[in-house]
C-alpha positions in Angstrom: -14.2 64.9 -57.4 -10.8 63.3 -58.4 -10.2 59.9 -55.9 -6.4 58.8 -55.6 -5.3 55.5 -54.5 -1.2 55.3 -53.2 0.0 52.2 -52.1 3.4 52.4 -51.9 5.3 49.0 -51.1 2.3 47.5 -50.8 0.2 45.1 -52.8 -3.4 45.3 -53.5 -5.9 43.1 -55.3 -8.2 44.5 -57.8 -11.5 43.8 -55.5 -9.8 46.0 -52.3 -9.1 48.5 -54.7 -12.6 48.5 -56.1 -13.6 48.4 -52.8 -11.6 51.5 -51.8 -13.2 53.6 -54.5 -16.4 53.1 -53.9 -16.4 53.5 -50.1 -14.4 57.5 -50.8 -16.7 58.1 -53.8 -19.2 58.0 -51.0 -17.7 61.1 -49.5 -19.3 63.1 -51.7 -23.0 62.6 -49.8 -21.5 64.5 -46.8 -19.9 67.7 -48.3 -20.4 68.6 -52.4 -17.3 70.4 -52.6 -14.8 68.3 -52.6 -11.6 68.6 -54.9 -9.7 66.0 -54.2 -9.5 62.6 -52.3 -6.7 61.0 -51.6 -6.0 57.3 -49.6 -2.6 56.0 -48.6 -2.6 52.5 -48.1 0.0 50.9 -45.3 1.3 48.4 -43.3 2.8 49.1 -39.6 3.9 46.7 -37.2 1.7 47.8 -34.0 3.2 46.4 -30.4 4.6 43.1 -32.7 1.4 43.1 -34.8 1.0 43.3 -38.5 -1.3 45.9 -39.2 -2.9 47.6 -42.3 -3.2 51.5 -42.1 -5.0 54.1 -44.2 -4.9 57.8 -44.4 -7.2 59.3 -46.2 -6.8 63.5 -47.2 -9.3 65.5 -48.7 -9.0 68.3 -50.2 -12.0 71.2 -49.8 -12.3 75.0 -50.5 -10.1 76.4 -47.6 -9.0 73.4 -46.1 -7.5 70.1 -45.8 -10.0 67.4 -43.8 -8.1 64.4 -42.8 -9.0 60.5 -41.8 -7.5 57.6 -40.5 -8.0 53.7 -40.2 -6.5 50.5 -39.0 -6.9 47.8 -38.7 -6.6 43.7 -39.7 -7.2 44.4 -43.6 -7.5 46.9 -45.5 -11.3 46.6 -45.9 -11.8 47.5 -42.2 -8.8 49.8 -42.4 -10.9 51.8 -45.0 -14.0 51.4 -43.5 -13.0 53.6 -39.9 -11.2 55.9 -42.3 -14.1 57.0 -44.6 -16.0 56.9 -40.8 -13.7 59.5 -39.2 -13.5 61.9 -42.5 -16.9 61.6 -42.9 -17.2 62.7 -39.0 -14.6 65.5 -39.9 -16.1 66.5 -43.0 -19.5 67.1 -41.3 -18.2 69.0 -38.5 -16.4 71.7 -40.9 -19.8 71.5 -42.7 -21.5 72.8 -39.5 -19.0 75.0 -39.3 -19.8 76.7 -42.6 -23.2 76.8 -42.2 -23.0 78.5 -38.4 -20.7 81.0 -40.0 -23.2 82.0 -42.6 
């Protein structure tokens, strides 16, 4: 499994960064396959408020599984990211395995 961080125009410390890694490395518990993981790291100014946003995509056999997060750092940006993937990833499981 090969885990991307972008952060384009933005600046991250080396401990959010760590921190980012380890919570998509922990993707791989919920589907085996996985290709790729990818996390953009944002900033968006929601109804006048500074918020932190991050997509993450990854990349299985067959199909794209995406996730999304803000929120008031990055941290808890990441955290309801990797949540909603993880949600995502185990649905398309299920749907594999009802297939079969």
């Amino acid at each position: 499994m090969n885990v991307q961080i972008r952060t384009p125009d933005v600046r991250i410390d080396q401990q959010t960064k760590d921190f980012m890694y380890k919570k998509l490395n922990k993707l791989s518990q919920f589907f085996d396959r996985i290709i790729d993981v990818t996390a953009l790291a944002k900033e968006e100014t929601v109804n006048g408020k500074d918020q932190k946003v991050v997509d993450i995509k990854i990349i299985v056999p067959g199909r794209v599984v995406i996730g999304t997060g803000q929120g008031d750092s990055f941290m808890t940006a990441v955290e309801k990211a990797v949540q909603t993937a993880s949600r995502n990833l185990r649905r398309y499981k299920d749907k594999l395995r009802a297939r079969s």
